[in-house]
N, C-alpha and C positions, 0 to 999 in steps of 0.2 A: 618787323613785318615787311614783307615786298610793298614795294611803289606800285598805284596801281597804273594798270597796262591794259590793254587787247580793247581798250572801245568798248562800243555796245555791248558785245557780247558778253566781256568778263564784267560788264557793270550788273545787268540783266541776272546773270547768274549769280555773283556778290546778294545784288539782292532777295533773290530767291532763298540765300544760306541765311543774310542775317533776320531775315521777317519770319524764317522756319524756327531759326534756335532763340531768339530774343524776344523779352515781351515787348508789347506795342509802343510802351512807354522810349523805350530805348531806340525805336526802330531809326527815328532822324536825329539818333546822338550818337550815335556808334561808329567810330573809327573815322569819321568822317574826312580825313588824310587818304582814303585809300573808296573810291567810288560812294562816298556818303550818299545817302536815301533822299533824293530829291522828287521827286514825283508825289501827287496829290493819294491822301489815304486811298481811296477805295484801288489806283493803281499798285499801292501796297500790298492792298490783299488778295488783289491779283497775282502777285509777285511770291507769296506766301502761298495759296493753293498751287500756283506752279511746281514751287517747292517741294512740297508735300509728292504731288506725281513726280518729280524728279528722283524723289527721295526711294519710293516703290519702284518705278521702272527703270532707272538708271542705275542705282542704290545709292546708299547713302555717301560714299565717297563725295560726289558731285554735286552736296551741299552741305559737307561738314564743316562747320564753323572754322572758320580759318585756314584751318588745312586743309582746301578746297579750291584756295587761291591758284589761278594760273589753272585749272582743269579744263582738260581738252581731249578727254574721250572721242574718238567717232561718235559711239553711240548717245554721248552725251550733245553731241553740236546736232545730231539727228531728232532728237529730243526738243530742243532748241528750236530748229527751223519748223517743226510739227507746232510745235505752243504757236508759234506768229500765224503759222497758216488757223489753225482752229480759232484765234483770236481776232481774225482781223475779216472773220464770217458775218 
């Protein structure tokens, strides 16, 4: 598995992938070597509806479980900046 890398961003979206594809149980055990799920539940499931839009508007590339790591779309960091701004209303 890659080291993780990129800061916020690639954390933020890490989490968006694992809270999409794993159940809840798994969410703060998984991979935890590579941006583990730190943040309190309901910011989870935050991070999981993010997901989900991610998953529709950007497709699914940019939250595929693993294979996801290191994505850096334009439209996917557009995506990104859009979530903060609507989030932080």
């Amino acid at each position: 598995s890659k080291v993780a890398y990129g800061g916020d961003f690639e954390a933020q979206r890490h989490w968006m992938e694992l809270t999409l594809h794993l159940p809840v149980g798994e969410w703060y055990w998984y991979d935890l070597e590579y941006w583990g799920l730190d943040y309190p539940p309901l910011t989870a499931y935050v991070s999981y509806i993010c997901g989900v839009f991610s998953h529709i508007l950007v497709g699914p590339e940019s939250v595929a479980l693993v294979a996801s790591r290191g994505y850096e779309d334009p439209t996917h960091k557009a995506f990104m900046r859009a979530t903060v701004l609507v989030l932080d209303l």
